[in-house]
C-alpha positions in Angstrom: -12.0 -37.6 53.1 -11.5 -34.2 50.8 -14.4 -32.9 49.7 -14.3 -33.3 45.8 -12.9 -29.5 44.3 -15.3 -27.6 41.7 -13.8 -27.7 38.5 -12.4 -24.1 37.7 -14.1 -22.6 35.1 -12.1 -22.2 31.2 -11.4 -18.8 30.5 -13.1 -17.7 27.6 -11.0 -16.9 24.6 -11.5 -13.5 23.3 -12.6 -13.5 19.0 -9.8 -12.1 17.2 -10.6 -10.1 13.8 -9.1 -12.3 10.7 -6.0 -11.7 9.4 -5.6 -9.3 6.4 -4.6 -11.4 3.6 -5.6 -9.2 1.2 -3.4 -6.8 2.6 -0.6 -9.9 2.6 -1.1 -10.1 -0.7 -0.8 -6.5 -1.7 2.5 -6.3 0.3 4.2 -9.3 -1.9 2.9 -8.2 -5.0 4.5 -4.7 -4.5 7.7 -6.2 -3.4 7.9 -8.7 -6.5 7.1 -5.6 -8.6 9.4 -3.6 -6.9 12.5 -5.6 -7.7 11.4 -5.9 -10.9 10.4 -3.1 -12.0 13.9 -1.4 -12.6 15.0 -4.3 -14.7 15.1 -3.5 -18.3 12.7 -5.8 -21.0 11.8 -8.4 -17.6 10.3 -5.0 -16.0 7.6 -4.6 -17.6 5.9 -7.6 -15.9 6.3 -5.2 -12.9 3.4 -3.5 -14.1 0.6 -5.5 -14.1 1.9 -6.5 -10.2 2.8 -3.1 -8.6 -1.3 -2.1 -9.8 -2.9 -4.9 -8.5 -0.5 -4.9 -5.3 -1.8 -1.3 -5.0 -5.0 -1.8 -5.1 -5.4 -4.8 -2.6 -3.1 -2.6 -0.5 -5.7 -0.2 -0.4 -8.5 -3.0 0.2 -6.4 -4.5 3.0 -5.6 -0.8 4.6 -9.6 0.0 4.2 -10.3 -3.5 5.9 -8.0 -2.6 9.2 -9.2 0.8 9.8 -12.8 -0.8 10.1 -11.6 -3.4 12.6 -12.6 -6.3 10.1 -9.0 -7.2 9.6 -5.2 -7.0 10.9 -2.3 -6.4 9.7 -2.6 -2.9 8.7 1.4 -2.4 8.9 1.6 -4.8 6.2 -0.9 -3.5 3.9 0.8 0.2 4.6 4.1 -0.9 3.7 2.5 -2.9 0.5 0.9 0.5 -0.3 4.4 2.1 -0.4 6.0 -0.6 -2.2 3.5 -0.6 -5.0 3.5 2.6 -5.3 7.1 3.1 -5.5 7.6 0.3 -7.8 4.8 2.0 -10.1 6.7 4.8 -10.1 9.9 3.1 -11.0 7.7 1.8 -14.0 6.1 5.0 -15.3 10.2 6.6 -15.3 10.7 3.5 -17.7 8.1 4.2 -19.9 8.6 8.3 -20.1 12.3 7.6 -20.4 11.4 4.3 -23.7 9.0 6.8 -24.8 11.6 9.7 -25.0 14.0 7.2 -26.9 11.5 6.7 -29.4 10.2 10.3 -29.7 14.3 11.1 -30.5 14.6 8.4 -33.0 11.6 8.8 -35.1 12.5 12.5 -35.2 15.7 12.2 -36.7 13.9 9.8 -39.2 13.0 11.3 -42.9 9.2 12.8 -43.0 6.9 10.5 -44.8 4.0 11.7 -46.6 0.4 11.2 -44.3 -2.4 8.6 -45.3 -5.6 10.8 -45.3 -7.6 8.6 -41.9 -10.2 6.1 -43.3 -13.6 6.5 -42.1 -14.5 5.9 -38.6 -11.1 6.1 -37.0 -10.7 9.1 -34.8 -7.8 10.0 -33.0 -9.7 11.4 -30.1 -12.2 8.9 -29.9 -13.1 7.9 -26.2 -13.3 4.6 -24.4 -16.1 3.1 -22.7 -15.5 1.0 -19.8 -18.0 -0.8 -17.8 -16.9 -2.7 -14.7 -19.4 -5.6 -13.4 -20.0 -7.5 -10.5 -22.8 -10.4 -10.0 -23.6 -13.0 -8.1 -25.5 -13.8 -4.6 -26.4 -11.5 -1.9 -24.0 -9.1 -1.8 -19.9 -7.4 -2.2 -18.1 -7.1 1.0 -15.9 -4.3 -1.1 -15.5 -3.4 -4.5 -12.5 -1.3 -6.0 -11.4 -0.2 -9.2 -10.0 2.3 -11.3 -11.4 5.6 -12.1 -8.3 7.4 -14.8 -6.6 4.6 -16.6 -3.5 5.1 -13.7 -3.7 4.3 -10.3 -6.5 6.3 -9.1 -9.5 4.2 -7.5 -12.8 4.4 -6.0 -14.2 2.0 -3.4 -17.5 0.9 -2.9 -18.5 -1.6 0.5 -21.3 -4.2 1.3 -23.0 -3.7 -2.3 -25.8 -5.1 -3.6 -25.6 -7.3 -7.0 -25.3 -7.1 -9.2 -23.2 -4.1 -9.5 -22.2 -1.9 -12.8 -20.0 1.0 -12.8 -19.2 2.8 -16.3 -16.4 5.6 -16.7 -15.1 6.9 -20.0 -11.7 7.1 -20.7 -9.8 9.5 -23.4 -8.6 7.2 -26.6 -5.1 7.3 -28.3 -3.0 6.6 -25.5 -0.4 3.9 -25.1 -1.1 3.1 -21.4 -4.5 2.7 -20.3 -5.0 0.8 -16.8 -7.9 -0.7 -16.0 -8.7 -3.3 -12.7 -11.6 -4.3 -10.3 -11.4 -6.3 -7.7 -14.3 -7.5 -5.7 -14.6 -9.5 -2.8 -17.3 -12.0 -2.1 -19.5 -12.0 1.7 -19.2 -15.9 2.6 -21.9 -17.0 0.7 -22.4 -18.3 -3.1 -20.1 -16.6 -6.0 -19.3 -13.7 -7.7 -18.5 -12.7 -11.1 -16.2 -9.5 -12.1 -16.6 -8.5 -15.8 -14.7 -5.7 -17.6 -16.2 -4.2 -20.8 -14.5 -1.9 -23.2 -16.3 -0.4 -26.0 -19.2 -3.1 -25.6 -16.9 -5.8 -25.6 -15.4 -8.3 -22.9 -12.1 -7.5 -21.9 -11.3 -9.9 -18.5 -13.2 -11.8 -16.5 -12.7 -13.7 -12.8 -14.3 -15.4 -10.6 -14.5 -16.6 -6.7 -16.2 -18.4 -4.4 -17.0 -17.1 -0.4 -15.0 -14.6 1.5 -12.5 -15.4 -1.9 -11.4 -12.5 -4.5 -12.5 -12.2 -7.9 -9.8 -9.4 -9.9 -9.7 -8.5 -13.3 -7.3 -6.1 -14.6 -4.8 -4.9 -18.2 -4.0 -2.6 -20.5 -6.7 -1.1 -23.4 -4.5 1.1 -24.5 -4.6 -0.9 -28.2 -7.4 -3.1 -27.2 -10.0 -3.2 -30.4 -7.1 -2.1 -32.9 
C-alpha cells in the first residue's frame, strides 16, 4: 500500500490595505460636479459637489500615501476633476457677478439709508468647527478661507474644536469638515457661525460625518 501523503500546507494570503472609498467618492462627486457645473441655473448644484468632492479627494490622496488605503489614481483624478469643475463654477459666478455689476450701474442713483445700529459692513465671522464622540478621529479636514483651502488634522483626540474667522460682506463664503470615525462608537461634526449652529452630521465606525454650505448671508 501507499503511504498516506502529508497534506500540503495553504498558502497564506497576504492582508491587502482597504480600498479608498473616500477617495471613490471624491472622484464621482467631482465628475457629477464637473458636468454640471457649466450648465446655466442647474450649475450651481455643482458647487456644493465639486467642494466636498475636493475635499474627500484630498482625504482619500492623504489615506494612500500613508499605505492605509488604495486607489490613489482615483482620488488624484477626483482631485483634478473637483478642482476643475470648481473652477468652472467660480468663472460663473465672476462672469453673473459682472452681469449684475453692469446692470445696476446703468440703473438711476438712489439716495443711501444712513446703516442702523449694529450692522457693519466689515464685520467678521466666527466659525467654529467641532468634532465629538469616542476615542478618537482617524482624520479631520476642513476649510481654512471660505474657498477651497484646507487643513488636515490625523488620529485626534475628542473632542476636537477648531475656530477661524472669516471677513463678512461677501457673497460666497465656503465652509466644510469632514471627519472620519476609528471603528469604534460615533462621532459628531458641528459647525458654528457667529455662536450659532449652522450643519450638523453624524456617523457611526470607520463611517464619515461631513458638514458643509454657504454663510455668506447666514444670520441676515
Amino acid at each position: 500500500m501507499t503511504a498516506p501523503q502529508p497534506y500540503a500546507s495553504m498558502p497564506t494570503g497576504t492582508t491587502q490595505a482597504p480600498r479608498n472609498g473616500i477617495g471613490t467618492t471624491g472622484f464621482v462627486l467631482g465628475l457629477i460636479g464637473l458636468i454640471f457645473s457649466p450648465i446655466p441655473l442647474i450649475g450651481v448644484i455643482a458647487w456644493p459637489l465639486v467642494i466636498i468632492g475636493l475635499v474627500l479627494s484630498l482625504v482619500g490622496l492623504s489615506r494612500a500615501r500613508s499605505g492605509v488605503a488604495t486607489n490613489k489614481g482615483i482620488a488624484i483624478a477626483g482631485l483634478v476633476l473637483s478642482t476643475l469643475g470648481l473652477i468652472v463654477c467660480i468663472l460663473w459666478a465672476a462672469a453673473f457677478g459682472k452681469a449684475v455689476h453692469d446692470t445696476a450701474a446703468n440703473l438711476p442713483a438712489v439716495p443711501s439709508l444712513p446703516a442702523q445700529s449694529g450692522q457693519h459692513a466689515d464685520a467678521k465671522h466666527t466659525v467654529v468647527y467641532k468634532v465629538t464622540g469616542t476615542g478618537k478621529a482617524t482624520d479631520i479636514t476642513f476649510t481654512t478661507d471660505g474657498m477651497t483651502s484646507t487643513s488636515q488634522v490625523a488620529n485626534a483626540k475628542l473632542p476636537w474644536e477648531k475656530r477661524i474667522e472669516l471677513p463678512g460682506g461677501q457673497a460666497v463664503q465656503l465652509v466644510s469638515v469632514v471627519a472620519q470615525g476609528s471603528g469604534s462608537g460615533s462621532i459628531h461634526v458641528t459647525i458654528e457661525v457667529d455662536g450659532k449652529v449652522f450643519k450638523e452630521a453624524d456617523a457611526q465606525g470607520y463611517g464619515v460625518a461631513t458638514a458643509n454650505g454657504d454663510i455668506g448671508n447666514f444670520g441676515r
